[in-house]
N, CA, C and O atoms as a GROMACS GRO file, in nm:
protein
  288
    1UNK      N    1   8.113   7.821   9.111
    1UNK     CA    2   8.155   7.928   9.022
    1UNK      C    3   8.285   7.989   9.074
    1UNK      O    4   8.296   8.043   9.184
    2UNK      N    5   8.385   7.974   8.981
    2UNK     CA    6   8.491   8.034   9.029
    2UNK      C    7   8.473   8.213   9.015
    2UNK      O    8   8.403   8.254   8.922
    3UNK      N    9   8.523   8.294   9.090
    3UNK     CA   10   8.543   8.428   9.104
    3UNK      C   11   8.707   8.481   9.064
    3UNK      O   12   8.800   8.488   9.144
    4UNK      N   13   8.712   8.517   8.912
    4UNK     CA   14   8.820   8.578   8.853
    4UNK      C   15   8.919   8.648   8.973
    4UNK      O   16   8.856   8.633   9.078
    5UNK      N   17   9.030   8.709   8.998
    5UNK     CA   18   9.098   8.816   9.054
    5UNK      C   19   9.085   8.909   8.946
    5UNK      O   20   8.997   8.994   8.956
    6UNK      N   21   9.169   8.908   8.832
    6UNK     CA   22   9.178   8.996   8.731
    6UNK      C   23   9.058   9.016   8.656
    6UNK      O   24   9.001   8.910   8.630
    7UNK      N   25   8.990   9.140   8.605
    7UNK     CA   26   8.874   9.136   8.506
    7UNK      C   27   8.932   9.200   8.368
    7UNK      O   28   9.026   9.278   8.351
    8UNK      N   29   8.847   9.140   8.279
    8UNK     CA   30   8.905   9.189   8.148
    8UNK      C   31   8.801   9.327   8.150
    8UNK      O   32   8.835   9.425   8.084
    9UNK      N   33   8.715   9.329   8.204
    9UNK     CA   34   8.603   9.446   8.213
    9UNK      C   35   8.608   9.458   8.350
    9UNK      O   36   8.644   9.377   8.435
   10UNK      N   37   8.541   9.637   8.365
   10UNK     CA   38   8.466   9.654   8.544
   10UNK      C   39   8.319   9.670   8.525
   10UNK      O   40   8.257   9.726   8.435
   11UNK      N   41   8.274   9.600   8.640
   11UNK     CA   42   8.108   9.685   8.617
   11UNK      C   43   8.098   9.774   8.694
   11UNK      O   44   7.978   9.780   8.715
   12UNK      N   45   8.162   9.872   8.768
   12UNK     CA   46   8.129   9.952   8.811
   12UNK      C   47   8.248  10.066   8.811
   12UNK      O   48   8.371  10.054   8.818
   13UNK      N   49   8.159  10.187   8.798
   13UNK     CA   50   8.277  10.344   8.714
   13UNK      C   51   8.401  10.276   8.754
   13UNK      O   52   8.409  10.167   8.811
   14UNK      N   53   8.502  10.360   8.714
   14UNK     CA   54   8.660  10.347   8.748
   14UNK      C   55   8.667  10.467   8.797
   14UNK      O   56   8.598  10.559   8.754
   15UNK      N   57   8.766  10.479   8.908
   15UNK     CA   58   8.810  10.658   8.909
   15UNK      C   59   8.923  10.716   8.842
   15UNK      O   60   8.949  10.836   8.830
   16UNK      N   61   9.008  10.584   8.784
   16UNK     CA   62   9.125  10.627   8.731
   16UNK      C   63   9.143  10.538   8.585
   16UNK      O   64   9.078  10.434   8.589
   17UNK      N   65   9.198  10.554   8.492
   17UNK     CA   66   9.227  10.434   8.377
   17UNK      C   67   9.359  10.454   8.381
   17UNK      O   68   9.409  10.560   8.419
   18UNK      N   69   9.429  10.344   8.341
   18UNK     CA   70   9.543  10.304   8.284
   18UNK      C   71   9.661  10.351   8.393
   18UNK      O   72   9.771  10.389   8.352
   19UNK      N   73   9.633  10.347   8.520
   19UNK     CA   74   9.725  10.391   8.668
   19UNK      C   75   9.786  10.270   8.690
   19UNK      O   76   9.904  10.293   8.716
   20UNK      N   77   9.763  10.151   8.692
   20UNK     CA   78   9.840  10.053   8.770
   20UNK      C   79   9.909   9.963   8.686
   20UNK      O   80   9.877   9.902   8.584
   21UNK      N   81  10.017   9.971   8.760
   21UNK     CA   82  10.175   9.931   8.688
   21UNK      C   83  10.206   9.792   8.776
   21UNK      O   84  10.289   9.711   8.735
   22UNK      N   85  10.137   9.774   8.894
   22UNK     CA   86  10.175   9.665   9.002
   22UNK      C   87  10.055   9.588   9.067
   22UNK      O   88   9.974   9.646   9.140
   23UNK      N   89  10.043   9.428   9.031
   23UNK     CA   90   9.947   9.391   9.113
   23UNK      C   91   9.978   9.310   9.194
   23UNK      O   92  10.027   9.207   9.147
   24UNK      N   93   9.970   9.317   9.295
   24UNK     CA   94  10.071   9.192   9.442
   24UNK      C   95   9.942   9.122   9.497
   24UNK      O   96   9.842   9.190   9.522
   25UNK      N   97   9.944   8.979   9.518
   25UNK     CA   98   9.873   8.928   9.587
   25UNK      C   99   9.957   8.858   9.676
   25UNK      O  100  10.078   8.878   9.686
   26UNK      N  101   9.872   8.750   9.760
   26UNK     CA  102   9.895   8.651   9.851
   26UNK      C  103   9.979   8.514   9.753
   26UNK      O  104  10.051   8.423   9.794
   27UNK      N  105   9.937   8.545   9.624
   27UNK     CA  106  10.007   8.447   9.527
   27UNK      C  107  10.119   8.479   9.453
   27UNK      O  108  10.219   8.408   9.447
   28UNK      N  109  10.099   8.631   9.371
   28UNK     CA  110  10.173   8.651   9.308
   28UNK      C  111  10.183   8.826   9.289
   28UNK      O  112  10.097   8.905   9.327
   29UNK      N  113  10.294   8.855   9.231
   29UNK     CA  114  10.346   8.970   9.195
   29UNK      C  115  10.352   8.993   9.019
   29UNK      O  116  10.435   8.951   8.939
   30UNK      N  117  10.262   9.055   9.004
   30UNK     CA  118  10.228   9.105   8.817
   30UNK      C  119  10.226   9.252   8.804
   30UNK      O  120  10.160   9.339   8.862
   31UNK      N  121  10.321   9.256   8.710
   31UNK     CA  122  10.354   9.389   8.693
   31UNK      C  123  10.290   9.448   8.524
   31UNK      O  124  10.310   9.404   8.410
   32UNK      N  125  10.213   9.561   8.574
   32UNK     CA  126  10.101   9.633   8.433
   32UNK      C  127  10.226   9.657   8.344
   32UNK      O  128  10.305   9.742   8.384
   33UNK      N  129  10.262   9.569   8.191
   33UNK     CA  130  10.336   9.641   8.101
   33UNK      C  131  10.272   9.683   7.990
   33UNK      O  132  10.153   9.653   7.978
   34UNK      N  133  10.340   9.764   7.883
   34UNK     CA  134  10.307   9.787   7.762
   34UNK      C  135  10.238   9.648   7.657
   34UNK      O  136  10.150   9.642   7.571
   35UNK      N  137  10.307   9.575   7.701
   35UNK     CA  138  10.284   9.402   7.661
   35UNK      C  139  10.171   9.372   7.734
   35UNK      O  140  10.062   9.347   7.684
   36UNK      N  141  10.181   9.373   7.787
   36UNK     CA  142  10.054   9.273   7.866
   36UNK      C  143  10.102   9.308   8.012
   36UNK      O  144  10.174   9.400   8.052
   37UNK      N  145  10.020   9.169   8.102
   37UNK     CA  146  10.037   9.174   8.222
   37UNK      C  147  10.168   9.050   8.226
   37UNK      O  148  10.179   8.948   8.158
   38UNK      N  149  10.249   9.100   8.325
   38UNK     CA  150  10.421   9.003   8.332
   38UNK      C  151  10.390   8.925   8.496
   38UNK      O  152  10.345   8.992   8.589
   39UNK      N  153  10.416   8.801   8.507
   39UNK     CA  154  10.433   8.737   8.628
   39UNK      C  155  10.585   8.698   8.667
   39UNK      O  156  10.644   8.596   8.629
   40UNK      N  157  10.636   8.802   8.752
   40UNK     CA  158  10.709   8.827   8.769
   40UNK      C  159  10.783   8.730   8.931
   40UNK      O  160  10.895   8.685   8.956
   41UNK      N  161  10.666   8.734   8.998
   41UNK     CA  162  10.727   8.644   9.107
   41UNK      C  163  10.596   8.566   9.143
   41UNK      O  164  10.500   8.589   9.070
   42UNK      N  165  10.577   8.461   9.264
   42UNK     CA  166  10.516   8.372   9.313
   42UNK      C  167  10.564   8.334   9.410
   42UNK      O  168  10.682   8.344   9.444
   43UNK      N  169  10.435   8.266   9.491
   43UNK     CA  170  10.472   8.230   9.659
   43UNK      C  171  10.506   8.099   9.639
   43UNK      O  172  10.453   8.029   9.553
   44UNK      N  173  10.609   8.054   9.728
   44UNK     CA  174  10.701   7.915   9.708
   44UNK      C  175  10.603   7.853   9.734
   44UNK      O  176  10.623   7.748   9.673
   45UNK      N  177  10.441   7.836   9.818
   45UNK     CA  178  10.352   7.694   9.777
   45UNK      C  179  10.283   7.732   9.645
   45UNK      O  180  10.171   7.682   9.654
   46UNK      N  181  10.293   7.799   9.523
   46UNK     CA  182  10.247   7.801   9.432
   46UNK      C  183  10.252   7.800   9.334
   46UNK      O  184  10.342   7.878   9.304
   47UNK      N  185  10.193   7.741   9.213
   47UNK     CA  186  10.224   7.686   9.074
   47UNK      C  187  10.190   7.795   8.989
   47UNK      O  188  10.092   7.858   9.029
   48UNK      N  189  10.250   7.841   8.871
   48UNK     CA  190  10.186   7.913   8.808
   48UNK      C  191  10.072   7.898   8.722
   48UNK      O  192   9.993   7.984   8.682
   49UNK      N  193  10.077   7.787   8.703
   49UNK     CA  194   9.912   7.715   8.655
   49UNK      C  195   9.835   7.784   8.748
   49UNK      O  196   9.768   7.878   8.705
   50UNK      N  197   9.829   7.749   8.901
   50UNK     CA  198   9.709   7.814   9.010
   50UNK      C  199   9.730   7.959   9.010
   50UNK      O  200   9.623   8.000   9.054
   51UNK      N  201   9.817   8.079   8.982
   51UNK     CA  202   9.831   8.216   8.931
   51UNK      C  203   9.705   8.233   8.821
   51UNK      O  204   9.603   8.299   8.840
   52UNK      N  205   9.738   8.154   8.698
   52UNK     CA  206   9.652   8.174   8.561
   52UNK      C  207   9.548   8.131   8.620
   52UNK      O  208   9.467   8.224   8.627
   53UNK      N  209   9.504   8.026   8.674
   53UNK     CA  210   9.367   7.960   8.694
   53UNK      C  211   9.248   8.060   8.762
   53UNK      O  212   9.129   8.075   8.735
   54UNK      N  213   9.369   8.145   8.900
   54UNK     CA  214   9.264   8.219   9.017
   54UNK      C  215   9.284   8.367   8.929
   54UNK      O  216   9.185   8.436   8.949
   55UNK      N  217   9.364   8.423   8.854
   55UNK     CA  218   9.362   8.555   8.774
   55UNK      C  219   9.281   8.531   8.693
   55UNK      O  220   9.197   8.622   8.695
   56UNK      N  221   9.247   8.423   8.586
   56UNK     CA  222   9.183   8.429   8.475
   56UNK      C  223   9.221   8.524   8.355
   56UNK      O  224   9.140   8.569   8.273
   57UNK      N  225   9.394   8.552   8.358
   57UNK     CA  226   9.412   8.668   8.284
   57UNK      C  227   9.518   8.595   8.236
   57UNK      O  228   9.578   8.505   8.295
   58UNK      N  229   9.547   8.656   8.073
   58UNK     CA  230   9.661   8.616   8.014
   58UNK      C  231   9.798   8.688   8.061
   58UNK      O  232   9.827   8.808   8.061
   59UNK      N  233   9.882   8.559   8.104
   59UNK     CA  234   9.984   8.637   8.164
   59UNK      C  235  10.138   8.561   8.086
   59UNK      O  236  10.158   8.450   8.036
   60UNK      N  237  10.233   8.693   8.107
   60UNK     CA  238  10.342   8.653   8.033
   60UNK      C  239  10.394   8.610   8.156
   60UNK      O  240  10.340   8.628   8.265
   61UNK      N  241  10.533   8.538   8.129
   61UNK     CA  242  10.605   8.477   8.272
   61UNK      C  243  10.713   8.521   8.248
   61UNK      O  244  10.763   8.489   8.141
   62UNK      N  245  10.759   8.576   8.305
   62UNK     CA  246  10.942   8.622   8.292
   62UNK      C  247  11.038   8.510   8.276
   62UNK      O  248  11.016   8.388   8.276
   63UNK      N  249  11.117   8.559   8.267
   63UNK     CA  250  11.223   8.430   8.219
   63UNK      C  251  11.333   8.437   8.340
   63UNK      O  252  11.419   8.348   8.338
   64UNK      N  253  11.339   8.526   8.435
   64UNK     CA  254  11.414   8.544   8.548
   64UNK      C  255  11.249   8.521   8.666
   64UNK      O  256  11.232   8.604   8.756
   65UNK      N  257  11.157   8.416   8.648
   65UNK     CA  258  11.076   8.403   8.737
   65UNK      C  259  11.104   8.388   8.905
   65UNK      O  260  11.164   8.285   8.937
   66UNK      N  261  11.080   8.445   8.972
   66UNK     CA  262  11.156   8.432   9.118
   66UNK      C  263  11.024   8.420   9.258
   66UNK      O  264  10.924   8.490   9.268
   67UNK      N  265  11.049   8.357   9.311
   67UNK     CA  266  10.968   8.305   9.445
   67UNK      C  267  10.971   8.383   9.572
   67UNK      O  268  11.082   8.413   9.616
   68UNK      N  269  10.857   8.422   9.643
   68UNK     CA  270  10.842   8.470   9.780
   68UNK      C  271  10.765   8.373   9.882
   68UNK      O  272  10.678   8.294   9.844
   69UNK      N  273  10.811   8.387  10.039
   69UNK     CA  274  10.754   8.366  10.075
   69UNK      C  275  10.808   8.240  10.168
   69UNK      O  276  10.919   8.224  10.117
   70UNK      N  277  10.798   8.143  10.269
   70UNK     CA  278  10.867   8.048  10.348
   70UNK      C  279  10.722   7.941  10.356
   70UNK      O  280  10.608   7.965  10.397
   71UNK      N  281  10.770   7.841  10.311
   71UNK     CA  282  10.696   7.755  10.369
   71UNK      C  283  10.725   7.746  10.551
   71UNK      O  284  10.834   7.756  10.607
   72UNK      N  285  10.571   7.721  10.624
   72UNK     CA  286  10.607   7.694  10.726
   72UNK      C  287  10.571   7.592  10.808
   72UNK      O  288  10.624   7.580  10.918
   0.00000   0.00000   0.00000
């Protein structure tokens, strides 16, 4: 069973709604817009296919998409 990052629901209270504008992982950088959620950057070993796959969230991709990170 894969385990989402992003939920389209929480099961448990929230303390805040509609606060986060920025989500950074070990993969990627998605920024909360009016639109949707934007994938804005990614780590140079990663595809944005594997972003959508481990978020499970519909994501827009920027068109200035840009990379973090050093292979080592």
């Amino acid at each position: 069973m894969v385990s989402l990052k992003i939920l389209q629901r929480h099961n448990l209270p929230l303390t805040v709604k509609g606060q986060v504008n920025l989500i950074v992982t070990e993969m990627a950088v998605i920024e909360v817009t009016e639109n949707g959620l934007l994938l804005t950057e990614i780590a140079v070993d990663t595809t944005v296919e594997q972003v959508i796959k481990a978020t499970g969230a519909e994501l827009n991709i920027a068109s200035d998409l840009k990379t973090f990170g050093e292979i080592e």
